[in-house]
N, C-alpha and C positions, 0 to 999 in steps of 0.2 A: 169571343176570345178577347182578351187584354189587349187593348191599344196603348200606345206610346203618345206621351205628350210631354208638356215641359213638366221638368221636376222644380220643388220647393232652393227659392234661392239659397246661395252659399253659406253655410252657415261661419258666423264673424271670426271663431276662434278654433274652426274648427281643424286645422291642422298646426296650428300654433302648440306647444310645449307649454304645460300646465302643473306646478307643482300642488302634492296634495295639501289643501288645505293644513290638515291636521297631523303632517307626517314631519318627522324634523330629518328622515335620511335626503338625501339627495335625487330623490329618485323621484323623476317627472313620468306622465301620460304622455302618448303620443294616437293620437286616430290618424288614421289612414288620410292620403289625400281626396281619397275619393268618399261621397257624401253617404250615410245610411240611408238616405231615399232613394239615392242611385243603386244601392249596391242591393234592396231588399224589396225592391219594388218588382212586381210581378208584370211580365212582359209578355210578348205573344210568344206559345212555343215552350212557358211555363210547365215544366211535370215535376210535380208535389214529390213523388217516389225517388226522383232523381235529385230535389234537395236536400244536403247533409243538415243533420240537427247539430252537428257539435261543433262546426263554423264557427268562424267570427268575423266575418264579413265589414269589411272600412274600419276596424281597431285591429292594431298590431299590440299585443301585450297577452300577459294571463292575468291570473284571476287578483293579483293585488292589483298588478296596476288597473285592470276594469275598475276596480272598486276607487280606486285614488280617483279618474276619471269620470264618474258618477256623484261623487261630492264635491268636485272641483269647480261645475257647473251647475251644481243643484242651485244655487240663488239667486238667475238667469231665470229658471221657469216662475217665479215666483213674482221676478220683476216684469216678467211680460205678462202675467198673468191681470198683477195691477193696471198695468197700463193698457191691458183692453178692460178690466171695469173701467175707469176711469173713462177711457174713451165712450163708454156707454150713456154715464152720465150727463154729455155734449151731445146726445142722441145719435151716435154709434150705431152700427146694427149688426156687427162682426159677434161672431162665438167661434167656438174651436168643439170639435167632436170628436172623441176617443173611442173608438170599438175594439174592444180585445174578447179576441175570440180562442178556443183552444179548447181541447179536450181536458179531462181530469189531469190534477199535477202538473199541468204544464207552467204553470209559475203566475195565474194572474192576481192572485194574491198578492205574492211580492212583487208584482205590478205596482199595485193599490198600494201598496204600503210605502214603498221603493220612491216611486217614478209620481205618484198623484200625491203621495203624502208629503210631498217637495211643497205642494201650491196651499196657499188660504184655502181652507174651508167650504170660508164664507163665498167664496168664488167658484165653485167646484156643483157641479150638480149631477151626485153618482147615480146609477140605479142598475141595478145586478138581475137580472131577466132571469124568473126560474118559468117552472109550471105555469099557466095561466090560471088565472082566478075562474072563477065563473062567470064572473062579470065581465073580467076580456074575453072569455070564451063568447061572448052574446054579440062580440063588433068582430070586425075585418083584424086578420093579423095584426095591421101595421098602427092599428087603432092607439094600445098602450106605446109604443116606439114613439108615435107623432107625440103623445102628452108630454113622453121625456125628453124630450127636446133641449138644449141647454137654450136660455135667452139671451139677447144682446149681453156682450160683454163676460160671459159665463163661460167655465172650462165644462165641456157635458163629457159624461163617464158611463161607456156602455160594457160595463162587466157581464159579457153575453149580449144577444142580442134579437134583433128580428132575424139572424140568420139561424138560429136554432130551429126558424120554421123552413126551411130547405136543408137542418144537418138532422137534427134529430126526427123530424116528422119525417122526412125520407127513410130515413136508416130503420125506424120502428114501424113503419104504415101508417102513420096516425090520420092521414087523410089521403085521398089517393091521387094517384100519379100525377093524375090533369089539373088537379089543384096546387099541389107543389112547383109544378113544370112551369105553371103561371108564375110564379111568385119571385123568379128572377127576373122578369121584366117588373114586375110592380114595382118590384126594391128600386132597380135603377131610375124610375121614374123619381121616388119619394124622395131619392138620395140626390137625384139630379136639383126637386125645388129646394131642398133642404140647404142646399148650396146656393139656389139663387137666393134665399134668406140671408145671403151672409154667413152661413155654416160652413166651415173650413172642416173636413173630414178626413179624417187619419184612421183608415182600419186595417189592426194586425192580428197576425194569424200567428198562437205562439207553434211553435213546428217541432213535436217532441218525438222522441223514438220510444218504441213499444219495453224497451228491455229499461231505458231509462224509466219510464212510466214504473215499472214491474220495483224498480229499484227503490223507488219512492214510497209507493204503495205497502212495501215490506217494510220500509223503517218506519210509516204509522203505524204497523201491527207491531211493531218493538218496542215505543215510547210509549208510557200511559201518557205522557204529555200530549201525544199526538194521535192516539188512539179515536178521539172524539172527530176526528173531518173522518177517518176511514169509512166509508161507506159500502156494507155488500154488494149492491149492486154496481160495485163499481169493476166489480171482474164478471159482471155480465157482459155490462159495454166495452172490456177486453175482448170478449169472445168476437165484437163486430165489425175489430178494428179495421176490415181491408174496406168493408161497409163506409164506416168513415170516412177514410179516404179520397174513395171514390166521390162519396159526395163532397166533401172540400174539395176537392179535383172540381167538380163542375159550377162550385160556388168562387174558385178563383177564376175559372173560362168565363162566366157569364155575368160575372157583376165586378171585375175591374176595370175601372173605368177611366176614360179620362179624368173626368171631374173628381169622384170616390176611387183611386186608385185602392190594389191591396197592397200590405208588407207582409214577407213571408218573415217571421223570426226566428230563427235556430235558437231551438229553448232547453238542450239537455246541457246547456252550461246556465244555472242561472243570474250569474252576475253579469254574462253579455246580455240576456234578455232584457235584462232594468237597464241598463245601459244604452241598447238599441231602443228602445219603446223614449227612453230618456231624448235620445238625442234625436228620435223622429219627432217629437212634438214639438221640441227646441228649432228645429228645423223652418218645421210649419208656421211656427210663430215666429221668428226671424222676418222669414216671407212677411206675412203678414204684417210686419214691422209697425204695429199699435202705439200711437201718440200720446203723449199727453194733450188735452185738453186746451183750449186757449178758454182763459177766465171772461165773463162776459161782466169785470168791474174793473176800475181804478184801483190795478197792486198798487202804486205810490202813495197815493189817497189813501188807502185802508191800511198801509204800513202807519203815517201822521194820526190819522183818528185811533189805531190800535197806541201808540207809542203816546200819545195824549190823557190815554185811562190810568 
């Protein structure tokens, strides 16, 4: 079961009045006083069935001001982002870990696009977990997971993850019981060094409802635009939906943690999803609060020889 521990410091601006960037009306964002790590953080006594997907948990507003709220702050992830490279380079050894987990439609797209598309690149080390190769099929689950790792100084982007092998192997049979049953202890072990690495882990659960899914799924069979992600088997995995459940049920019991806590996100709005996911990583990295670097030369000295050429 989920234990309690301290949450991700206060984040700097986070109840403070923020006009949008790009808006010329008058109209400011307001978040809640209470923080997204507090309010989405998964606790002991946690039931999946009993959290609403259309919430909006720590932001008081609809969908413009979400949105005003999400560019207001987008160039914050960007600054901390540099500022843990940078610290890397003084031989640093912090990274940040993103796992976004979610069934079909649940928005981790507009995650990726939204919420990571905010940060450099060059800093970011995504990797989207499908099918295993053959070649991971030949090592331990957690074999490809440990390779993705994000390094010192790096944002890591786990679109899916090793928990596909306790949501989907359970839900399908793909190995049996005694094997999966293990695999909540293993995780916690891996996630537990992976944090003594320096690995700061942030994993969310986007949290969709089956009629919103249903909703989705119907306007890619309407657009040829969007015809191409529809996939038929994706109202197979309708049919398994309580299946599902149950197992995220036992994957938020047994692997939140103190260290790897989870976030449950209400995702049938998706402008608070990129918002939430936005301001948990903002959060995390605040905590963190990554330095600039101290130079190991003479700035004064190198300002006279640069000003000398």
């Amino acid at each position: 079961m989920a234990t309690k521990s301290k949450s991700p410091g206060k984040p700097k601006e986070s109840t403070k009045a923020t006009k949008h960037p790009e808006s010329t009306s008058a109209e400011v964002t307001t978040l809640a006083p209470v923080r997204f790590s507090d309010a989405l953080r998964v606790g002991p006594g946690f039931v999946l069935a009993e959290s609403s997907t259309r919430a909006t948990p720590a932001f008081k507003g609809k969908k413009k001001r979400g949105a005003a709220a999400l560019a207001a702050r987008a160039g914050e992830i960007g600054e901390f982002q540099e500022r843990l490279y940078a610290e890397s380079k003084m031989d640093g050894q912090r990274s940040l870990l993103l796992v976004v987990q979610g069934l079909d439609t649940s928005g981790k797209g507009g995650i990726m696009r939204h919420v990571v598309g905010q940060m450099d690149p060059q800093g970011v080390r995504y990797t989207a977990f499908k099918a295993p190769t053959a070649q991971e099929r030949q090592h331990p689950f957690l074999w490809r997971i440990r390779n993705a790792l994000p390094m010192p100084g790096q944002v890591g982007v786990f679109d899916r993850s090793h928990y596909e092998d306790v949501l989907v192997a359970r839900v399908h049979d793909l190995v049996p019981k005694s094997t999966w049953s293990r695999r909540y202890a293993q995780i916690n072990d891996f996630e537990a060094k992976a944090v003594e690495r320096g690995i700061t882990i942030v994993k969310v659960m986007l949290h969709l409802s089956p009629d919103e899914q249903k909703h989705r799924l119907t306007r890619r069979l309407q657009r040829p635009d969007k015809q191409w992600k529809y996939n038929p088997g994706d109202v197979d995995e309708r049919m398994l939906w309580p299946q599902y459940q149950e197992a995220y049920q036992a994957v938020l019991d047994r692997t939140s943690t103190d260290l790897a806590p989870w976030y449950v996100v209400p995702a049938d709005r998706k402008w608070y999803a990129r918002l939430a996911v936005q301001s948990l990583v903002l959060e995390h990295l605040e905590t963190m609060d990554p330095q600039w670097p101290t130079v190991d030369f003479d700035v004064t000295a190198e300002q006279r020889r640069l000003a000398e050429t």
